[in-house]
C-alpha positions, 0 to 999 in steps of 0.5 A, a space after each residue: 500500500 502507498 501512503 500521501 504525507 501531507 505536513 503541516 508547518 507544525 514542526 512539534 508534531 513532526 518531528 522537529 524541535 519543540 518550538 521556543 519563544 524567541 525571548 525564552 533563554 538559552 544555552 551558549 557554547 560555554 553553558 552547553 560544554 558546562 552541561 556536558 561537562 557537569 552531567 558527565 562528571 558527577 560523583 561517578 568519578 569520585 567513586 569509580 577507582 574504589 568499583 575499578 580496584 577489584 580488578 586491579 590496574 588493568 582496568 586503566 587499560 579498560 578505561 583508555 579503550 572506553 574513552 576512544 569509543 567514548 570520543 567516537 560517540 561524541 563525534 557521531 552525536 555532533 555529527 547526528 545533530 547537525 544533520 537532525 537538529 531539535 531536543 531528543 538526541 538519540 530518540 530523535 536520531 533512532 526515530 528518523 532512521 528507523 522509526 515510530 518504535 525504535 524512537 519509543 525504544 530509545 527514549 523509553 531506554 535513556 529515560 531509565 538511564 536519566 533516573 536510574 544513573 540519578 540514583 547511582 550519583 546520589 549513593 556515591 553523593 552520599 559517601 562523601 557527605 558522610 566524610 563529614 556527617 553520619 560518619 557511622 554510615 547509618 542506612 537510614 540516615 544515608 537514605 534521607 541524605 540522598 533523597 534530600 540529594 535528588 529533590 533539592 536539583 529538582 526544585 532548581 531545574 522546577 525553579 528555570 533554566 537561569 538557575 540551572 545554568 548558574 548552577 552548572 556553570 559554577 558547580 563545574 569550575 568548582 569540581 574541575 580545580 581540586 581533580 585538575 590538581 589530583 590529575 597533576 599534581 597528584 601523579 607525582 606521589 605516585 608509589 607503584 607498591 600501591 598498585 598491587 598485582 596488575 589482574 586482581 580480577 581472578 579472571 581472564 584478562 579479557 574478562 576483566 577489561 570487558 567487566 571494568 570497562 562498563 563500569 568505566 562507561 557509567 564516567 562517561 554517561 552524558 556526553 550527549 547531554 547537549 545534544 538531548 537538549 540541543 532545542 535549549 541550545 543557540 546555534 544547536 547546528 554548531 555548538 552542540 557538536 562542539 560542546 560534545 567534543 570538547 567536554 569529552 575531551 576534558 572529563 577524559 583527560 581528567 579521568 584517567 590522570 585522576 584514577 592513576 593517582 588514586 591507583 598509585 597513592 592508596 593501597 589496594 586493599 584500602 582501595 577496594 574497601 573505600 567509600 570517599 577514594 579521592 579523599 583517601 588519596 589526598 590525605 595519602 599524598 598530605 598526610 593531613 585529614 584537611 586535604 582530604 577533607 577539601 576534595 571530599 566539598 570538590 565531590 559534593 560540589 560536583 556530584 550536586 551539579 550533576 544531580 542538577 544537570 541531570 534532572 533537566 534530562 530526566 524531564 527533557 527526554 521523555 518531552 522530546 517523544 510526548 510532543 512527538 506523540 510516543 510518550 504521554 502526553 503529560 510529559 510534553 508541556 512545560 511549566 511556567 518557568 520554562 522546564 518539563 515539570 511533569 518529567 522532572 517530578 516522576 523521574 525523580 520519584 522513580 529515582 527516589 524509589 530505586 535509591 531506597 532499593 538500593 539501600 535496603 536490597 543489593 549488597 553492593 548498591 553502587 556497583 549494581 545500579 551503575 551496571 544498570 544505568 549502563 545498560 540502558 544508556 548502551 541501547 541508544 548508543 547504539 542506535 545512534 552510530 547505527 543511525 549513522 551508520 546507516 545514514 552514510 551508507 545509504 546517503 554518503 554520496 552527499 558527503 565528500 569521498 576522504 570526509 565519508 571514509 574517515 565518518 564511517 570509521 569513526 561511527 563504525 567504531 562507536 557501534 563496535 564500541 556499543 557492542 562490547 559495552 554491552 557485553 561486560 554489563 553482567 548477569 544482574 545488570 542485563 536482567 534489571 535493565 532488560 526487564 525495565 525495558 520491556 516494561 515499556 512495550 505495553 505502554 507503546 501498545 497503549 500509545 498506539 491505540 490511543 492513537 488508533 494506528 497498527 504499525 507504523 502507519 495509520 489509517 485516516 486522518 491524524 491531529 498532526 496533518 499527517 495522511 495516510 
């Protein structure tokens, strides 16, 4: 059967970007890198050597791969934007490609990622707030740290978007200074007695790259942060790009010199057992409670900035597919302030209920919902380098021969880079995220019969102008 498209000049409801009133606020390129930089690194940085030593300083050899795939991702995200501008990022990149479902899918997958990866930031939050405060690590004092954690950011995201940029911007300088310091300074008291036997794992090597490797991806869960809200963004075609690329680059470069100098300054056994690793190494390298006392504020800083950063994508994501029609619709309008309102308070509440899960049921809280959010972040991932994969093999013929070549490579890389993510994620995490995900088939069923359609296509007229 044929089909005659008729579309109107709606671009909300087909598949553009949200409209946006001239006056209303938005995101320059320094605003934009600051919402890369402060959703990428949060406090999974400052927890991460503590979840990596078990395998020993092998995993480092994991972390140097994730991040050539990560830098791939973010070249195909800038890529992917300049080609489908407009809030979504890989739901409206999976959409275009491939479809009605596969959008559904992916935002339906990087909604989980927004609040599950919200509750992960917030229990390694809380480590370093009880370096001060419920120092005897009472569950349920800690369970009312982190729910204060999630709901504070969330009344700044409800409060506009010119409190969350001041936030970010601020909380991200503040983060940067104190892990620059340990990523350069700090190599310099490095003691390799400290590092301990190079595979601690028990395992294959390759088994233990693949297992630390995803738990190295959650650092970098994120980077496409300003391509999900790229409609917020002045010049998206050109500033969203840059933004990804540039962020990456910076959390990277912190990352791996900073979980060096934690590896080479604590003892291994001390490593494994830490709660606060950064602030464990700063006490090592100064001998003094003061210093580690400073980086554990950097780490509450940086982690409240990006709880923060992260709730405006708890709301943003799920916006981007209701005006599209393949989410509620009660997560499309905005508030008065400008922000997805609707969006923010159920992710955070869907947050607060697996923080509290977290807490009272998995023996090794962290780790767990890190593997979690990593599952679900992977799927979009991949679709987006397929989507653009499948866009330069079938459309390349526009892009100049050297150009299409050194594209292809780059997106062939962040697909193959997917695939092994996935692959290191676990039992545990696999089970969880997958039966999250399917969760979301009966509501796509209940969309599309709210819609009266069968398939990808529907018959008679729809509210969109569209023809079928």
């Amino acid at each position: 059967m044929s089909a005659t498209v008729v579309r109107n000049a709606n671009p909300n409801m087909d598949g553009g970007p949200p409209p946006r009133h001239a006056e209303e606020p938005r995101f320059g390129l320094p605003t934009a890198t600051a919402l890369v930089v402060g959703s990428v690194i949060g406090t999974g940085v400052f927890a991460l050597p503590s979840a990596l030593a078990s395998f020993g300083p092998i995993s480092l050899v994991a972390f140097v791969l994730v991040t050539v795939g990560v830098i791939a991702l973010a070249l195909t995200f800038g890529k992917l934007n300049r080609r489908v501008p407009g809030s979504g990022g890989p739901y409206l990149y999976a959409r275009e490609a491939f479809g009605d479902f596969a959008g559904f899918v992916n935002a339906w997958s990087y909604w989980i990622t927004a609040w599950a990866g919200n509750a992960a930031i917030v229990v390694a939050w809380v480590g370093y707030v009880e370096v001060f405060w419920n120092t005897s690590h009472a569950k349920g004092w800690s369970i009312l740290i982190a729910l204060a954690g999630l709901w504070v950011p969330a009344a700044i995201n409800l409060a506009g978007i010119r409190s969350l940029a001041v936030v970010q911007v601020a909380s991200t300088v503040l983060k940067l200074v104190p892990l620059l310091f340990m990523a350069t300074v700090g190599l310099v008291f490095i003691k390799s007695a400290n590092f301990g036997e190079f595979n601690a794992s028990g395992g294959s090597a390759l088994g233990a790259i693949s297992a630390a490797a995803a738990i190295a991806l959650f650092a970098y869960i994120g980077i496409e942060t300003a391509s999900v809200a790229a409609g917020r963004v002045s010049e998206p075609g050109r500033n969203v790009g840059r933004a990804t690329v540039f962020g990456t680059l910076a959390c990277a470069l912190v990352y791996i010199l900073g979980t060096v100098t934690v590896f080479g300054t604590v003892g291994h056994d001390a490593l494994v057992a830490s709660t606060a690793p950064f602030t464990d190494s700063a006490n090592a390298i100064f001998h003094g409670e003061w210093a580690g006392d400073t980086v554990a504020v950097a780490a509450i800083v940086s982690g409240f900035g990006a709880l923060v950063g992260w709730t405006l994508i708890v709301g943003e994501m799920p916006q981007a597919a209701a005006r599209q029609r393949l989410f509620p619709a009660v997560f499309a309008p905005d508030n008065r302030r400008g922000v997805p309102a609707y969006g923010i308070v159920a992710g955070t509440l869907l947050a607060s209920a697996l923080t509290v899960v977290s807490y009272t049921s998995f023996a090794k809280a962290f780790t767990t919902v890190v593997l979690l959010s990593v599952l679900t972040a992977v799927i979009p991932y991949l679709f987006s380098a397929a989507a653009q994969v499948y866009w330069l093999l079938t459309e390349g013929r526009r892009v100049r021969a050297g150009h299409l070549l050194r594209d292809v490579i780059v997106a062939a890389t962040a697909l193959l880079f997917g695939f092994w993510a996935l692959a290191g994620a676990g039992y545990q995490a696999t089970y969880y995220g997958l039966f999250c995900l399917l969760l979301g088939v009966p509501v796509y069923i209940w969309l599309k019969v709210g819609r009266g359609e069968y398939g990808e296509r529907s018959t008679g007229h729809l509210a969109d102008g569209v023809q079928r």
